[in-house]
C-alpha positions as CSV (number, residue, x, y, z in Angstrom):
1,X,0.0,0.0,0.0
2,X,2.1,3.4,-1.0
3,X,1.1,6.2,1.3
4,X,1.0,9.5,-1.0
5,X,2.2,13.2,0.3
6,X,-1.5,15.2,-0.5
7,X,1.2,18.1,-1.1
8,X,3.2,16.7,-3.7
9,X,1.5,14.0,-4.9
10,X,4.8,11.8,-4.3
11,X,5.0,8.4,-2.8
12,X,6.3,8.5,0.8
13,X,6.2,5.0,1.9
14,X,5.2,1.6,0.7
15,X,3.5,0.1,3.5
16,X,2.8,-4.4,3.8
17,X,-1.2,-4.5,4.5
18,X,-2.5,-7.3,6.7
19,X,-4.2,-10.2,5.3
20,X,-7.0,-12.5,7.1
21,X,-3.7,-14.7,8.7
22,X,-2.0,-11.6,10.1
23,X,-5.7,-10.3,11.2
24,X,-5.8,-13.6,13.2
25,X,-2.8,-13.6,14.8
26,X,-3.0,-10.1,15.9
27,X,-6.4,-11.0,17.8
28,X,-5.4,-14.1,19.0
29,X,-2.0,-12.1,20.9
30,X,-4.6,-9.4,22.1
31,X,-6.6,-12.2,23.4
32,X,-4.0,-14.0,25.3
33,X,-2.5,-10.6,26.4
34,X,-5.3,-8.6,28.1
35,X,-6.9,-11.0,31.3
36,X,-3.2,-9.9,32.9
37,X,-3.7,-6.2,31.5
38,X,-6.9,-6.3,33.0
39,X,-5.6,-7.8,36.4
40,X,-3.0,-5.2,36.6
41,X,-4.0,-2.4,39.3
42,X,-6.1,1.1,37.7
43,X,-2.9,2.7,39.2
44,X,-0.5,0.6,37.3
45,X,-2.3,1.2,33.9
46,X,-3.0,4.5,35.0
47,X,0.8,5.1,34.8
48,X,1.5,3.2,31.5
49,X,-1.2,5.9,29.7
50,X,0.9,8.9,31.1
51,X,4.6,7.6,30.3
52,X,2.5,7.4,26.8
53,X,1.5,10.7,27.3
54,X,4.8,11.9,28.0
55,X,6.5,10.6,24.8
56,X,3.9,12.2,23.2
57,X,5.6,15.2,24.0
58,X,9.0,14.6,24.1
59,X,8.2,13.2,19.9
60,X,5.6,15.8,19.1
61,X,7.8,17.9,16.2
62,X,8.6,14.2,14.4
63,X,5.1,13.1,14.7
64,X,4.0,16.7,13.7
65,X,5.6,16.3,10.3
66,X,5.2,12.8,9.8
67,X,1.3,13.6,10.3
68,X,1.7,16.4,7.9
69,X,3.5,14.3,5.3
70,X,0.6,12.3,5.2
71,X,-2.5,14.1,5.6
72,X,-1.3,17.5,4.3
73,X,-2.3,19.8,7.4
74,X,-0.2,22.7,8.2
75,X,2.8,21.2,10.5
76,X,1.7,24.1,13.2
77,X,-1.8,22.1,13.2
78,X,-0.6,19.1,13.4
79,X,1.5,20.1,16.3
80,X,-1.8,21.4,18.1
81,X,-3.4,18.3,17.8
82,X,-0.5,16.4,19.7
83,X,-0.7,19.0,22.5
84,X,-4.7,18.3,22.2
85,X,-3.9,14.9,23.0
86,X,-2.0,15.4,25.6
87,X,-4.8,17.2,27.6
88,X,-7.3,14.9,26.8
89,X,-4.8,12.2,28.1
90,X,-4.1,14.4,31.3
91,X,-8.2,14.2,31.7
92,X,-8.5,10.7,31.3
93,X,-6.1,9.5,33.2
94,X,-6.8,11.7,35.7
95,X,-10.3,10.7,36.1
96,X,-10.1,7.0,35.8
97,X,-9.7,6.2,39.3
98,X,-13.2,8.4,40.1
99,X,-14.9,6.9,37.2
100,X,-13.8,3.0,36.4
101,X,-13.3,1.9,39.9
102,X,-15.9,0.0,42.0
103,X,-18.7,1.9,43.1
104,X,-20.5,0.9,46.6
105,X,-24.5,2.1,45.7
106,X,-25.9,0.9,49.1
107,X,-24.5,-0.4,52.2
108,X,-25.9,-1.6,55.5
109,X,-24.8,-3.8,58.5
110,X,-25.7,-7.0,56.6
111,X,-25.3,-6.0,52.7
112,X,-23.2,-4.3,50.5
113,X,-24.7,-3.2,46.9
114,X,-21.9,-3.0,44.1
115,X,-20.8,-1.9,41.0
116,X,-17.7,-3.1,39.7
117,X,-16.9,-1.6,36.0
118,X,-15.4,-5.1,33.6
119,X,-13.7,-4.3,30.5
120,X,-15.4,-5.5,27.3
121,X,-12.1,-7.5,26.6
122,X,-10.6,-7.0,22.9
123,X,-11.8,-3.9,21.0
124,X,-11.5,-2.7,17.6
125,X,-10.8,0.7,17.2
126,X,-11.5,1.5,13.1
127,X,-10.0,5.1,13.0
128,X,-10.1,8.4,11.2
129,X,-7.5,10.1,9.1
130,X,-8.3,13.8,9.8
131,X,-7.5,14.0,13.5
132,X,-6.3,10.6,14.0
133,X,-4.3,11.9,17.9
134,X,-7.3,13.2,19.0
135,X,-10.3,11.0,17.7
136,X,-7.6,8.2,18.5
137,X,-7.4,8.9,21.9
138,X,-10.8,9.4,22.4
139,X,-11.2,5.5,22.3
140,X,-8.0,4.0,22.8
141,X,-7.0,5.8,25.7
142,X,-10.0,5.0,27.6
143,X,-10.5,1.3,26.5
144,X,-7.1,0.3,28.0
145,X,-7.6,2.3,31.0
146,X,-10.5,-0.1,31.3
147,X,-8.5,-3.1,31.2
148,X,-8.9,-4.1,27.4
149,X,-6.6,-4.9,24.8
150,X,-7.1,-2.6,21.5
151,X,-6.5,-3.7,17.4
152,X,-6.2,0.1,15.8
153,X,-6.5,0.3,12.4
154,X,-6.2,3.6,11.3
155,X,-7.5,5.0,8.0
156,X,-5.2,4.3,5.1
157,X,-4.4,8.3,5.2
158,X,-3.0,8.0,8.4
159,X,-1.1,4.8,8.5
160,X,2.3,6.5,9.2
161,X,0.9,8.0,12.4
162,X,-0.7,4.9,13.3
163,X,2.7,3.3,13.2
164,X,4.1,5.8,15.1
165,X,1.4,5.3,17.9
166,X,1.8,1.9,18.6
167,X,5.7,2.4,18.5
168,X,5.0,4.6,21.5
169,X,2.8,2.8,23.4
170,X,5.1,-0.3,23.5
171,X,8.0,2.2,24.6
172,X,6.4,3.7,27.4
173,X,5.8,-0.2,29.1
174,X,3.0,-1.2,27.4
175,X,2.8,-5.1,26.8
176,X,3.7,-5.2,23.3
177,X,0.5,-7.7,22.2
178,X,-2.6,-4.9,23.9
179,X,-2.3,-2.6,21.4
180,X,-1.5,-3.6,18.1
181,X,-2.1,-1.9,14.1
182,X,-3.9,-3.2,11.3
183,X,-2.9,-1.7,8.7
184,X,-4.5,-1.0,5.1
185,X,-7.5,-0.1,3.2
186,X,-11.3,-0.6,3.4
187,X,-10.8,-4.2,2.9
188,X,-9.1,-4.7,6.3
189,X,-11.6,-2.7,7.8
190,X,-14.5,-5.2,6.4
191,X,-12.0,-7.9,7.0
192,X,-11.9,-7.0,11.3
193,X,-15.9,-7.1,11.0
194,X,-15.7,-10.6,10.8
195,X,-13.8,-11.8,13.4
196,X,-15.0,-12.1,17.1
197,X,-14.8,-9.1,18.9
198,X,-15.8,-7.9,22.2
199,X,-16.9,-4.2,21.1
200,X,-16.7,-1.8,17.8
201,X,-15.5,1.7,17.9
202,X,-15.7,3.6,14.7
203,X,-14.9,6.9,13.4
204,X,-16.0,8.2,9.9
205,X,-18.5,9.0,7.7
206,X,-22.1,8.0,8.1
207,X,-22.2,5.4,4.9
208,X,-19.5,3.3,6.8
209,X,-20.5,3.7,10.0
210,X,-24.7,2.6,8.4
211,X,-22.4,-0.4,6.9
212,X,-20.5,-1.6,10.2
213,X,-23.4,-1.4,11.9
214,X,-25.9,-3.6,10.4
215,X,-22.7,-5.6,9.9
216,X,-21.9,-6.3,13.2
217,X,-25.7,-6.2,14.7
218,X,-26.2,-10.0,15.3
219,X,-23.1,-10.4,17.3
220,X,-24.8,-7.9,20.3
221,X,-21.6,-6.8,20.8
222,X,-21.0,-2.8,21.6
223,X,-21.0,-0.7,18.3
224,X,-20.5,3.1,19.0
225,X,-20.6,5.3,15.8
226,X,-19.2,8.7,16.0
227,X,-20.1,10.1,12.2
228,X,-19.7,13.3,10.3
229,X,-22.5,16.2,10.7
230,X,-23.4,19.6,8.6
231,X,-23.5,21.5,11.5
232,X,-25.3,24.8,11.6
233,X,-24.6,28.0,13.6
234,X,-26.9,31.1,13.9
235,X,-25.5,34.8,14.5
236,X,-27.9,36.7,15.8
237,X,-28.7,40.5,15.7
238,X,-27.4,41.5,18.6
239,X,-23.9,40.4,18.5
240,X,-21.6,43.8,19.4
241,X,-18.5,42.7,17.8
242,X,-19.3,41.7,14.5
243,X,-15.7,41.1,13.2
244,X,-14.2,39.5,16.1
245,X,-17.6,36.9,15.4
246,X,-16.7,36.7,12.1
247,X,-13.3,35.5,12.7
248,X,-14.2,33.5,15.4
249,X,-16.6,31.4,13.0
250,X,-14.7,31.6,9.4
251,X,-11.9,29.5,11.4
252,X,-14.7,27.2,13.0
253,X,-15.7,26.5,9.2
254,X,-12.2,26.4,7.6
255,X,-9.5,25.0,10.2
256,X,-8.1,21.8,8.9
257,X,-9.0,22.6,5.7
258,X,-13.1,22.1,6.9
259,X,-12.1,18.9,7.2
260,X,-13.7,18.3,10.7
261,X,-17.1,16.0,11.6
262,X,-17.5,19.4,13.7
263,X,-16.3,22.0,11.6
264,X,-19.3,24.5,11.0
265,X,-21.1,23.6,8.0
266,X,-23.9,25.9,7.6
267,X,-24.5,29.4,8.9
268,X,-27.4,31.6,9.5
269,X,-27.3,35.4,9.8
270,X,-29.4,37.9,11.4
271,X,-30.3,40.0,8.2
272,X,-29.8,43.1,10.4
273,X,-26.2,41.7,10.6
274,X,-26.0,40.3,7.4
275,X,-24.0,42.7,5.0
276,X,-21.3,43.6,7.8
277,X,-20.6,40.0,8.9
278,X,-19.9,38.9,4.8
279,X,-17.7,41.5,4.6
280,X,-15.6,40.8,7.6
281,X,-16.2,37.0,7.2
282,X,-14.7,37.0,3.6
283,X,-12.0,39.6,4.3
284,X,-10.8,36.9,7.2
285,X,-10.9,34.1,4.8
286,X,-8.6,36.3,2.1
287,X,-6.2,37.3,4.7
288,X,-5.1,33.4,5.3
289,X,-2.7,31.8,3.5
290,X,-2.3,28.8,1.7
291,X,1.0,27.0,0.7
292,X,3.1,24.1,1.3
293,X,1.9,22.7,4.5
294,X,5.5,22.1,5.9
295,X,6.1,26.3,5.8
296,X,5.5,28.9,8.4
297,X,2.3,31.0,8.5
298,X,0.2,28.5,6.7
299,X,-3.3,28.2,7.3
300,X,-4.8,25.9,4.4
301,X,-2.7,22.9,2.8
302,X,-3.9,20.1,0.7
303,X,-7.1,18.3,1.1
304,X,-6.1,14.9,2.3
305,X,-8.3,13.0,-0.3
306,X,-7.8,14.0,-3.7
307,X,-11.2,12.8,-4.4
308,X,-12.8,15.5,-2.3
309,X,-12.3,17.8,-4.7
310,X,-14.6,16.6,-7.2
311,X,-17.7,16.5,-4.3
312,X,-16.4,20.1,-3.8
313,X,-16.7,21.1,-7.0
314,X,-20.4,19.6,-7.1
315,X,-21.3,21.4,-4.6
316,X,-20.5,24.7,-5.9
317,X,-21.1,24.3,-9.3
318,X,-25.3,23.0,-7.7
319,X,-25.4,26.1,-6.1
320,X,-24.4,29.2,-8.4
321,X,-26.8,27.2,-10.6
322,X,-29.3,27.9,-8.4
323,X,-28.6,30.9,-7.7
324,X,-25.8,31.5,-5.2
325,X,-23.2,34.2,-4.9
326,X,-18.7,33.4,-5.1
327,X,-17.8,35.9,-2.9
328,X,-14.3,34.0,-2.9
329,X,-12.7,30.9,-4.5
330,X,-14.3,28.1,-5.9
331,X,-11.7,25.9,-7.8
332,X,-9.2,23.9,-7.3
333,X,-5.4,25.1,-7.1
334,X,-3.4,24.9,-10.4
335,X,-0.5,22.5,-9.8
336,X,1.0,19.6,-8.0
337,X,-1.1,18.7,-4.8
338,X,-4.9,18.5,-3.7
339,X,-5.2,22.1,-2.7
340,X,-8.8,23.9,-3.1
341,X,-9.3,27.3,-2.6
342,X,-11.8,29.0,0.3
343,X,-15.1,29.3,-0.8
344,X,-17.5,31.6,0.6
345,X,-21.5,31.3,-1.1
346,X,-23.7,33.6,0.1
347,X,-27.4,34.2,-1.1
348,X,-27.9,30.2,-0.6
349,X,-30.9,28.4,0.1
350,X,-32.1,24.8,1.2
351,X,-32.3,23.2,-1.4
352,X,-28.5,23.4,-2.4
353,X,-26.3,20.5,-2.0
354,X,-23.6,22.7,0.1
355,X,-26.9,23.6,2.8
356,X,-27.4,19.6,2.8
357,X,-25.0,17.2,2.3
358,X,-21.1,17.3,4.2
359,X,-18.8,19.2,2.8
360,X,-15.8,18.3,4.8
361,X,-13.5,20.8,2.7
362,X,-12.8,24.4,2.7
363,X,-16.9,25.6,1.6
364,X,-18.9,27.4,3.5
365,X,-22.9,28.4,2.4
366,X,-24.2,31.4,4.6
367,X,-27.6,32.4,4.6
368,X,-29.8,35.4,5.6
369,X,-32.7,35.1,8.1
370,X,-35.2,37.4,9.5
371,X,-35.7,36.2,12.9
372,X,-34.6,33.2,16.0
373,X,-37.6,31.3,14.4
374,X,-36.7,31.3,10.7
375,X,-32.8,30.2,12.1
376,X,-34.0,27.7,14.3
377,X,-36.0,25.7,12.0
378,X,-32.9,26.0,9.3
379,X,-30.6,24.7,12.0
380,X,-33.2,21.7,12.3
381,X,-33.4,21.1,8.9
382,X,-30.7,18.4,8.7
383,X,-30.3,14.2,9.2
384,X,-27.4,14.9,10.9
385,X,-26.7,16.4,14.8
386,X,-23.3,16.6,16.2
387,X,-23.1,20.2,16.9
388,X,-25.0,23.4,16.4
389,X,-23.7,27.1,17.7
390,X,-25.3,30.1,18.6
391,X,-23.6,33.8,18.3
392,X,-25.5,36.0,21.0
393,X,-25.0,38.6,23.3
394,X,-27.9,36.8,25.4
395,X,-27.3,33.2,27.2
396,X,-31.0,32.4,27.9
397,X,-31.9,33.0,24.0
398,X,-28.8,31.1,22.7
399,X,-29.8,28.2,25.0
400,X,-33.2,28.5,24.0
401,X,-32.7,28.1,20.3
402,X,-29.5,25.2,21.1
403,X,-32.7,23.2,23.0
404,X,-34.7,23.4,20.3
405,X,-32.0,21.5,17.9
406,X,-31.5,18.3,18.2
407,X,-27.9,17.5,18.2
408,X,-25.2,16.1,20.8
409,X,-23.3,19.2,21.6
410,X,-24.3,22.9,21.9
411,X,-22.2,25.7,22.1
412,X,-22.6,29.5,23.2
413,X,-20.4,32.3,21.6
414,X,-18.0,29.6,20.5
415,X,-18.2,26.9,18.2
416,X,-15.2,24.1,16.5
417,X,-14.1,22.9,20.0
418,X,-14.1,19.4,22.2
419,X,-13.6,19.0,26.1
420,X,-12.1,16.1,27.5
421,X,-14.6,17.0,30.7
422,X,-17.8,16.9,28.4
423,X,-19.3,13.9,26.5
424,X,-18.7,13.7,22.6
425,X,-21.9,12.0,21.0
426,X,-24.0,12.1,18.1
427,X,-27.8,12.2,17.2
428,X,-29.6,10.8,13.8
429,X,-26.6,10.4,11.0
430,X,-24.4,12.1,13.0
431,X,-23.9,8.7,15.3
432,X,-24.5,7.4,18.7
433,X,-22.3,6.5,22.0
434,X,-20.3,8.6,23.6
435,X,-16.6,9.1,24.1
436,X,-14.8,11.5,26.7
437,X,-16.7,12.6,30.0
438,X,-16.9,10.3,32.5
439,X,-19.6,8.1,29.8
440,X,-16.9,7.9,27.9
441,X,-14.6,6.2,30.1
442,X,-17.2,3.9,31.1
443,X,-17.9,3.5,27.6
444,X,-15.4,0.1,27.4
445,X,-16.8,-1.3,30.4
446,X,-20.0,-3.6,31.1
447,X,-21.0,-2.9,34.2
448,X,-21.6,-6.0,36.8
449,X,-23.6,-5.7,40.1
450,X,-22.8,-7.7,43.4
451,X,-25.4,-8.3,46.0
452,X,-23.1,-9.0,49.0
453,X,-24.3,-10.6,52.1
454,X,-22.5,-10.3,54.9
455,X,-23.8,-13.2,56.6
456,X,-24.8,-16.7,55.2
């Protein structure tokens, strides 16, 4: 499998992809490995995850540009999601006593009422290629705080970084058979839906994660879903600082190249604020640069799939048909590498592809409303509900309107951002299950009670 710099289009490494055999053997060693992982103390695994954590940061400029390589983000962006890591670790692990240790629920002279928190056993983790740290962490970490052994396989994109994680884990004391990489395309991925085990943890888009699903249904095993989202975000009239909003939400839409499940996707505007937020919007979006992601300054590299520009260019090409407005970009970048330029549309509408289906590239549609009730009832006009964001110099309205939509997270003068201390989680196409929070971390666990009599 040759892994391809998005930048330059050249081939950076030819990797050996597991077959059914290698599959096997890797889940047979996780298997034997974990009962004395999960036998260990919290504490003792507790202090394998933060030498992990650790090395995170003594490596973090060579996994910065070996993630970059890859996946084309700007190397200062990559570096920011190793240091994002790192505090979600610093979270985790800091909780997982509180959280994953036995809970007494009732307790008298005679009986004691328990829960103690299992691990599922052997997990596999199918990951994502656009923050594959962070929505890495999100489930590995976790899982082998619980006591489980993990089979990563990280997306194709990504395969360097996934090398580089498991290279890590194994150095900071990890045994080296409870966390182990599958490595390749969709193929493996189908392949690991066949074998037997104890819980599925996906991240990606909602076609695969529809597919894995129904796929792994009948073995009434866990199956948590965390999907993509077109997520909406009002601004409403009576924001005061109308460029410092606009800035705030033209990086919320753009940052890693849009390619986020919670970049902003869609967003409404007061038409009393209308004209002045474009013009600031679209003046932030010029002032960024785009180049070769491994330079200073950068803000947009490559897309990481050269395919995504062709959905792009659909998109656009759907809506100025139907009436919408360029206000800047709209094509593809002349030259070696995937690199599409920031779009702004304005004057859009439902019915446009770029208002309905994920973008997950550097396109934004904005749209003019005359009141909350005409924005809230755009914002619910979606399959998907990850997030949704409300610009507002009033808390009780934004958290009026966020109640109304029906999506996992809700956010308040702020939008683009995860907390280790909250739970992640999706609603209709957008997924289900949770990671982070203390659900999260419970999230690899099956829960067992114990009715304990004190006296036979």
């Amino acid at each position: 499998m040759d892994v391809i710099n998005p930048a330059t289009e050249e081939r950076i490494a030819t990797l050996t992809e597991d077959i059914a055999a290698t599959l096997q053997e890797k889940w047979q060693q996780l298997k034997a490995a974990q009962p004395a992982w999960q036998a260990r103390p919290l504490e003792e695994r507790i202090t394998v995850v933060k030498r992990f954590s650790e090395l995170l940061e003594t490596n973090k400029t060579q996994l910065a540009q070996i993630l970059t390589s890859e996946v084309g983000k700007p190397v200062t962006q990559s570096a920011n999601e190793v240091s994002g890591a790192i505090g979600r670790i610093s979270w985790l692990a800091g909780n997982a006593a509180k959280y994953l240790a036995d809970e007494i629920m009732g307790e008298t002279p005679d009986l004691e009422e328990r829960i103690a928190y299992e691990p599922l056993g052997v997990i596999a983790n199918i990951s994502a290629w656009n923050y594959p740290y962070l929505v890495g962490v999100n489930v590995f970490v976790p899982a082998l705080l619980a006591g489980n052994a993990v089979l990563y396989k990280p997306s194709e994109y990504a395969s360097l970084t996934g090398l580089q994680i498991e290279r890590l884990w194994k150095e900071a004391g990890l045994d080296a058979h409870l966390f182990l990489t599958a490595i390749g395309t969709g193929n493996v991925g189908a392949a690991l839906l066949e074998m037997p085990f104890d819980g599925y943890f996906f991240t990606g888009s909602y076609k695969t994660g529809h597919f894995i699903y129904n796929k792994v249904a009948a073995k009434m095993v866990p199956c948590q879903c965390e999907l993509g989202g077109k997520d909406p975000l009002y601004v409403a009239d009576d924001v005061t600082d109308i460029i410092a909003v606009a800035a705030a939400t033209a990086d919320g839409a753009f940052y890693n190249n849009g390619q986020s499940c919670c970049s902003v996707e869609r967003i409404y505007v007061h038409e009393n604020k209308y004209d002045a937020y474009i013009e600031a919007f679209v003046n932030e979006v010029r002032s960024w640069k785009t180049g070769a992601p491994t330079e200073e300054g950068i803000y947009f590299g490559p897309l990481t799939r050269k395919e995504q520009i062709g959905v792009l260019e659909n998109q656009i090409a759907d809506a100025v048909r139907k009436g919408a407005q360029i206000r800047t970009g709209g094509n593809r970048v002349d030259g070696k590498g995937y690199y599409f330029q920031p779009t702004v549309l304005t004057d859009v509408n439902a019915g446009m592809l770029v208002m309905k289906e994920e973008s997950f590239g550097p396109v934004i549609g904005i749209m003019k409303v005359k009141n909350d009730a005409e924005a809230i009832a755009q914002m619910k006009d979606t399959e998907y509900g990850l997030t949704a964001s409300v610009y507002s110099s009033g808390q009780a309205r934004a958290e009026s309107i966020l109640q109304q939509v029906n999506a996992g997270t809700g956010y308040w003068n702020c939008c683009d951002r995860v907390s280790a201390a909250l739970p992640w989680s999706g609603r209709k196409h957008s997924g289900f299950g949770t990671t982070l929070s203390h659900s999260g971390l419970r999230a690899f666990t099956k829960a067992k009670a114990y009715h304990l009599r004190k006296h036979s």
